[in-house]
C-alpha positions, 0 to 999 in steps of 0.5 A, a space after each residue: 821626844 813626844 813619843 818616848 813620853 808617851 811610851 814611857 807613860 803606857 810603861 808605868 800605867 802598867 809596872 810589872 807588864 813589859 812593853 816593846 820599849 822595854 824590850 827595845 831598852 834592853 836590847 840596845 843597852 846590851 848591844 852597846 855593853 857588848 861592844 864595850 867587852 869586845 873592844 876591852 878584850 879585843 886587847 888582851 887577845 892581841 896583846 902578845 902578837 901587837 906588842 912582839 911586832 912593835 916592841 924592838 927585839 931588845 925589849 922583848 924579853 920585857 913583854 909582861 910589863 909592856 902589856 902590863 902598861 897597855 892594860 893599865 893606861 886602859 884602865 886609866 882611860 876608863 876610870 877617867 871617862 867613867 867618872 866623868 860620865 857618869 856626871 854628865 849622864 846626870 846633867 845632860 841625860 842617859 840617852 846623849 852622854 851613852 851616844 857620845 861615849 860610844 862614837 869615841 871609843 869606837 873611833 880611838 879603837 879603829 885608830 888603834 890598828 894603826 899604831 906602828 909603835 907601842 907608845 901610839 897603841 898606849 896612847 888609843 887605848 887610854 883614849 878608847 877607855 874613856 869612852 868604854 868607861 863613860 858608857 856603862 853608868 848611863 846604860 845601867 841607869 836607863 835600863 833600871 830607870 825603865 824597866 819594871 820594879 819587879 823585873 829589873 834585877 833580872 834584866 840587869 843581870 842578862 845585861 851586865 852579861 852582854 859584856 862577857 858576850 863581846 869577849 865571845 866575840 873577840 874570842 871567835 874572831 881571833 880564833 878565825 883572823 889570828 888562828 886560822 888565817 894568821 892574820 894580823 892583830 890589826 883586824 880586831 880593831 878595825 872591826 871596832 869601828 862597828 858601834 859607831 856605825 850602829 849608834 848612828 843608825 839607832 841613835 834617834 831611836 834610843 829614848 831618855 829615861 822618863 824618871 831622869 827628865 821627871 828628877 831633874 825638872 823637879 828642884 826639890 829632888 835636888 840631892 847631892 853625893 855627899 849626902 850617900 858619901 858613907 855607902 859611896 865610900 863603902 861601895 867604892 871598896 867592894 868595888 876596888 876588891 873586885 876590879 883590882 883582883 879580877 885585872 890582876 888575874 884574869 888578863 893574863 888568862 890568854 898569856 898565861 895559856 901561851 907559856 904551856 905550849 910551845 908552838 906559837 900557831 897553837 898558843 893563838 888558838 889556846 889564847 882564843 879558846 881560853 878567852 871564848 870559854 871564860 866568856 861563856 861562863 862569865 854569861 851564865 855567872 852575870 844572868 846567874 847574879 840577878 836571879 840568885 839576887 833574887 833569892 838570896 839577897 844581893 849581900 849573900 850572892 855577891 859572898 858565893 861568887 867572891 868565895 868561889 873565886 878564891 877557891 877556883 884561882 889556886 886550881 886553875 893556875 896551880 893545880 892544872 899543868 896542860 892546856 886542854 885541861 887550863 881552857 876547860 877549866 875557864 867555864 868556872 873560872 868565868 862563872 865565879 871571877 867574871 859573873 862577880 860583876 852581875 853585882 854593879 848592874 843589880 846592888 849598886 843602883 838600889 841604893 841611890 836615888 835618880 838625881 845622882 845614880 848615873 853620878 854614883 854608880 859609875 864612880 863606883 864602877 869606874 874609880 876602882 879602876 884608878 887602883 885597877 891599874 895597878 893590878 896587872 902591873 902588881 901580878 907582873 911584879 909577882 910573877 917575876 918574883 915568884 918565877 910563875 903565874 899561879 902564886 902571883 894569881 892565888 895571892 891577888 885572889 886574896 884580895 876579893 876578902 875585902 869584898 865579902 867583908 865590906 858588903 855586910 856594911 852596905 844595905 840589902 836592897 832586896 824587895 826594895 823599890 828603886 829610889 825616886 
């Protein structure tokens, strides 16, 4: 402990020069919400050959809404864990609460290779979501809490990005075990266990952030939410808009690649390429995020990327007939639906103070995802009715509307300092 104070002391002495405990902060934050995105989409890869292995032969023709469940209890999982971390986060602290929900998630995704029905892999992967969940806000806070006022969008933007590098990730890795050896879809989640090993090596070297233990030693800096319940409430929306949309179009990418082509060795490899590419534009969408909320502002640049995800749904699954072209188009696809999400590591945390922030922004990261859940279901619903996925997913797009509305409400924060 002594020597994370004294770190953190050399820190502010000099608030705009960076350190090697900011670099550490980062980095360790990044590995961590790496391991969240290759554990998030380690199941959308499989979720086709695990649910056709363990669904009966009769229910196969149901495949969709099975998967549609998956996804959902996933989410549920994570709304859970999400909330109830982010409370704990600004009880016991950043450092412990991030620990925690990494050997959790971590060890319910191992078990879930172990699932021999879908109601056991249903039942590990709510459990795995509450502890990706729980992850987030306390990693976000502790890279805002330490970084450099005049740096920390940035950074938050680069790690808001390591969770589309875990789709990278999984992508590569099921197009090595799943495409080129036909391996079973068990393996991706027995690589899930690795956070774990690597929080047990890096734990004791993790700190705590100094203006967390500053906060919660001080009483008068005693605060509660209901004090931020307007732009709670308001924030929670924009959220809702952005989660509910992306689930609703976005987890069918692998799936959806698969109904254009008709070999099934060659729809794993479809389903990887077209997870890697979405992926890679997701990176440079999220770093793209903190700096163009720079420039912009964090109102302006959260409208560009919603507005471009409701112009490039209708073309990637309307327009776009052949699979090359579909994978191809998941690089801007990527950019503008996934690098959305550059705007919880960057706006969010502005906007309340340390005592609740780990509180705050994980309710809003996390709490949508209690109407998230019902975005796959929903985009199944309307897949069946419509007889596709492309006016099932043009219409969900229309949901981010909400978002570009409902951000003119909240305060722009751009060239203000964190609050204490």
């Amino acid at each position: 402990m002594q020597k994370t104070i004294r770190a953190t002391a050399v820190n502010t002495s000099h608030p705009d020069s960076l350190t090697r405990q900011h670099w550490f902060v980062l980095a360790i934050t990044m590995v961590l919400w790496m391991f969240d995105g290759y554990e998030t989409y380690a199941l959308l890869l499989t979720i086709g050959p695990s649910l056709h292995e363990l669904l009966p032969r009769s229910e196969l023709h149901n495949l969709s809404h099975f998967a549609a469940y998956l996804i959902s209890l996933t989410l549920f999982g994570w709304a859970v864990g999400g909330v109830l971390g982010g409370l704990i986060g600004d009880r016991i602290g950043r450092r412990a609460t991030m620990i925690g929900a990494v050997v959790l998630y971590s060890i319910f995704t191992g078990t879930s290779a172990l699932a021999h029905s879908w109601q056991i892999l249903a039942l590990t992967r709510f459990l795995t979501g509450i502890g990706l969940g729980a992850e987030w806000g306390v990693g976000a806070s502790l890279l805002q809490e330490v970084w450099p006022e005049k740096l920390r969008t940035r950074a938050a933007g680069v790690l808001q990005a390591a969770f589309s590098c875990g789709f990278v990730i999984a992508s590569v890795l099921w197009l090595i075990i799943g495409g080129a050896f036909g391996g079973s879809w068990r393996w991706l989640y027995i690589v899930g266990i690795a956070p774990a090993i690597f929080v047990v090596i890096t734990g004791r070297a993790i700190p705590e952030s100094e203006p967390w233990t500053r906060a919660t030693s001080n009483a008068s800096s005693a605060v509660t939410l209901r004090a931020y319940l307007r732009t709670l409430i308001i924030a929670v929306i924009i959220s809702s808009s952005i989660t509910v949309a992306f689930w609703a179009i976005s987890s069918w990418v692998p799936t959806y690649v698969a109904v254009l082509v008709h070999n099934p060795r060659e729809a794993v490899s479809y389903a990887g390429w077209a997870g890697l590419l979405f992926a890679i534009g997701e990176i440079f969408g999220c770093v793209s995020f903190g700096w163009l909320a720079e420039s912009w502002g964090r109102r302006w640049t959260l409208v560009f990327f919603l507005a471009g995800s409701i112009l490039i749904t209708p073309v990637v699954f309307l327009l776009v007939k052949g699979a090359p072209l579909f994978v191809l188009l998941q690089i801007p696809n990527g950019f503008f639906t996934g690098g959305i999400y550059g705007w919880y590591a960057v706006h969010p945390p502005e906007l309340f103070p340390t005592r609740i922030r780990s509180s705050a922004i994980s309710i809003i990261f996390n709490s949508a995802r209690f109407l998230a859940m019902l975005g796959p279901i929903l985009s199944s619903s309307l897949i069946a009715f419509f007889g596709g996925y492309g006016i099932a997913a043009t219409i969900a797009s229309s949901i981010f509307l909400i978002g570009i509305v409902a951000i003119f409400f909240l305060p722009e924060t751009k060239g203000r300092p964190l609050p204490a």
